[in-house]
C-alpha positions as CSV (number, residue, x, y, z in Angstrom):
1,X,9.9,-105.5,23.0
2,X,11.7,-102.6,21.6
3,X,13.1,-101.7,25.3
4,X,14.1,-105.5,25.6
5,X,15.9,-105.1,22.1
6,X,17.7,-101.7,23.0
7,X,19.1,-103.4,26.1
8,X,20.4,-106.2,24.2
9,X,21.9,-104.1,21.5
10,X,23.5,-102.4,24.7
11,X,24.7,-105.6,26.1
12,X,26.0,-106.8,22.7
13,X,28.1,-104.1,21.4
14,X,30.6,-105.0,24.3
15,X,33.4,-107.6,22.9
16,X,33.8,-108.5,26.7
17,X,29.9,-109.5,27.2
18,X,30.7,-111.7,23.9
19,X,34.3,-112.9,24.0
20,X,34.8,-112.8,27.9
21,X,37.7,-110.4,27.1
22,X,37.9,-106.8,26.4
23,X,39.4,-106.7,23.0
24,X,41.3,-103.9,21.8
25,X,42.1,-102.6,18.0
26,X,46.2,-101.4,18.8
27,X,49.2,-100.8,16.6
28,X,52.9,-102.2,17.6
29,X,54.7,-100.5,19.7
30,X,58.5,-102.7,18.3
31,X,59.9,-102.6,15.1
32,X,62.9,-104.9,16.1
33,X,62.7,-108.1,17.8
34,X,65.6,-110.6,18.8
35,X,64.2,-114.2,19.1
36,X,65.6,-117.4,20.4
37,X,63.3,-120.9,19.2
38,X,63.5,-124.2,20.8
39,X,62.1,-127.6,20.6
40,X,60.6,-129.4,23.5
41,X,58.3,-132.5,24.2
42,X,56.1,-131.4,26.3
43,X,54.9,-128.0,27.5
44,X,57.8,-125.6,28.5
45,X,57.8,-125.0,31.7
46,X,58.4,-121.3,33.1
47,X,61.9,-122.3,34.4
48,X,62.6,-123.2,30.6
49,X,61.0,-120.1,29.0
50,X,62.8,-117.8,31.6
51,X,65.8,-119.4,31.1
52,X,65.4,-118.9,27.1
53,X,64.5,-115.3,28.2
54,X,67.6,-115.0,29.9
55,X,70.0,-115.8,27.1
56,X,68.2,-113.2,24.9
57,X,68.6,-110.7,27.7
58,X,72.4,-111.2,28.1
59,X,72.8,-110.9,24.6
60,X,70.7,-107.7,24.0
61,X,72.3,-106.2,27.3
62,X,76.2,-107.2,26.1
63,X,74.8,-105.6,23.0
64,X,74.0,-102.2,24.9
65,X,70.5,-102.2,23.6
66,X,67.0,-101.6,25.4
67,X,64.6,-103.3,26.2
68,X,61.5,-101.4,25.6
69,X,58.4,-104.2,26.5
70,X,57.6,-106.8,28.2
71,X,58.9,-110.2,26.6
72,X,57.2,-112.0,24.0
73,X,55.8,-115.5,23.7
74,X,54.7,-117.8,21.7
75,X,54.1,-121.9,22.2
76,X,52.7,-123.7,19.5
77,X,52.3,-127.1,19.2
78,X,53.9,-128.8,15.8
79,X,52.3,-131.9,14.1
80,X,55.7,-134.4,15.4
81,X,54.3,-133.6,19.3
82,X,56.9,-131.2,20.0
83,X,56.5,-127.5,21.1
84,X,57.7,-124.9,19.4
85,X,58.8,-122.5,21.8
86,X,59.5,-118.6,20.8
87,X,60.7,-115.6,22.7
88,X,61.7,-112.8,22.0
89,X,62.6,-108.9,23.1
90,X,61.8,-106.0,21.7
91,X,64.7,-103.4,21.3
92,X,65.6,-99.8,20.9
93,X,67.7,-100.5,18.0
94,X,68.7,-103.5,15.1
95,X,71.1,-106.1,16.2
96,X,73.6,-108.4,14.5
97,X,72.4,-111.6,16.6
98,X,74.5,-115.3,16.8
99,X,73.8,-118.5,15.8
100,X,70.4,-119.1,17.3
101,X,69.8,-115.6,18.7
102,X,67.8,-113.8,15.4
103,X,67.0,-110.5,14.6
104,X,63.5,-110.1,13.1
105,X,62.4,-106.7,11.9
106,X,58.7,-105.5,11.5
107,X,57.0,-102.4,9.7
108,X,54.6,-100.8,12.2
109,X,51.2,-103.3,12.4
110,X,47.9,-103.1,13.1
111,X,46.8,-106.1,16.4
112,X,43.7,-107.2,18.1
113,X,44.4,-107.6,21.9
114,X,43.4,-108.5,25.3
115,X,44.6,-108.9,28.8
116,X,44.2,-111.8,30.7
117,X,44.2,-112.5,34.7
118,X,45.4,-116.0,35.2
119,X,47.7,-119.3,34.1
120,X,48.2,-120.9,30.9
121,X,44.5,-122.4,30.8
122,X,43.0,-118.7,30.8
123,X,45.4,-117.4,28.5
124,X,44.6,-120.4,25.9
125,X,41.0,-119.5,26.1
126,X,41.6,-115.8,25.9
127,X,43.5,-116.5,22.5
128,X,40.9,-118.5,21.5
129,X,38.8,-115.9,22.2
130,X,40.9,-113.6,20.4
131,X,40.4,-115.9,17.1
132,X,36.8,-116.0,17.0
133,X,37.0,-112.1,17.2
134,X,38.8,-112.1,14.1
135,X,36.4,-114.6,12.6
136,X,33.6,-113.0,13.6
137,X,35.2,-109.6,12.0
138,X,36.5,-110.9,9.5
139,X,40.1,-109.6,10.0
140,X,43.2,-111.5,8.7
141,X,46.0,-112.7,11.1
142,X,49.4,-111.3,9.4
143,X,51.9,-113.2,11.6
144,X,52.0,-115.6,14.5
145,X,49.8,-114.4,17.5
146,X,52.0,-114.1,20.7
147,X,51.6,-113.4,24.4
148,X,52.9,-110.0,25.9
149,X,54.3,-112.0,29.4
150,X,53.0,-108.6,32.2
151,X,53.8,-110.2,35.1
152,X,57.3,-112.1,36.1
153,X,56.3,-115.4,36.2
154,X,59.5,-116.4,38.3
155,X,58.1,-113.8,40.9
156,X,55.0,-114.7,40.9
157,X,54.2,-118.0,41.7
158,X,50.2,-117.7,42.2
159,X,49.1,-118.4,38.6
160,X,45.8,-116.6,39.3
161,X,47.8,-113.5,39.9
162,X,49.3,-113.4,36.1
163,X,48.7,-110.9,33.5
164,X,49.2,-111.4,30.1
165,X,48.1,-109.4,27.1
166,X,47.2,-112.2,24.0
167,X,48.2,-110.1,20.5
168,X,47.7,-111.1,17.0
169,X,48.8,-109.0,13.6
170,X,46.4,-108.5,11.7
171,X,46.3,-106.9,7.9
């Protein structure tokens, strides 16, 4: 029994046997984000969350600031039906942003994160994941969770060939 035991204490103490992810204790790496929101009806499609990428990245690069990760996402889904739809890029330096484009600024931050192989469907479970994590650890979520987009969705088409990394703040 006590060799059955040791081998399940062995098994346990990976989060990827338990959450089907490997999930990692990080800090932030951004300290200034600029972030464009939108409104949809149903789920924004890549073309739409590209295109919303691409307005931030004209602005930033008319700016003469740089990039320094991959974009940011986040899709949540608001009470009225409609998708709230967030992206964002982190610069090298603070911007003055427009109308819609917004400057947010952060403190360095403690996450929990993982990376994910595969479409939205995977990286809805991996978040999940990502939540009963914190539950289980009892950690506190500081700020929206968001998706780290690795892979160039408009390049790739083959869902099953993205990565994303899920991130949440947490205190």
């Amino acid at each position: 029994m006590s060799g059955i035991l040791s081998a399940f204490k062995t098994f346990i103490e990976e989060k990827k046997n338990v959450y089907g992810v490997d999930i990692e204790h990080t800090y932030s790496k951004d300290s200034v984000l600029i972030t464009l929101v939108n409104f949809v009806q149903e789920y924004p499609s890549t073309e739409l969350i590209y295109r919303m990428l691409d307005s931030v990245r004209a602005y930033v690069d008319a700016e003469g600031a740089k990039v320094i990760t991959p974009p940011l996402l986040n899709v949540s889904r608001r009470a009225d039906s409609q998708y709230r739809t967030m992206v964002a890029l982190s610069v090298d330096r603070q911007l003055k942003g427009t109308k819609r484009i917004i400057q947010k600024r952060f403190v360095p931050y403690k996450m929990i994160e993982a990376e994910v192989t595969g479409g939205v469907y995977k990286v809805d479970r991996a978040m999940e994941q990502l939540f009963k994590y914190r539950d289980d650890s009892h950690l506190s979520i500081m700020s929206i969770p968001f998706e780290l987009l690795i892979t160039d969705r408009r390049k790739e088409q083959d869902t099953s060939r993205w990565v994303t990394r899920v991130c949440a703040p947490i205190s």
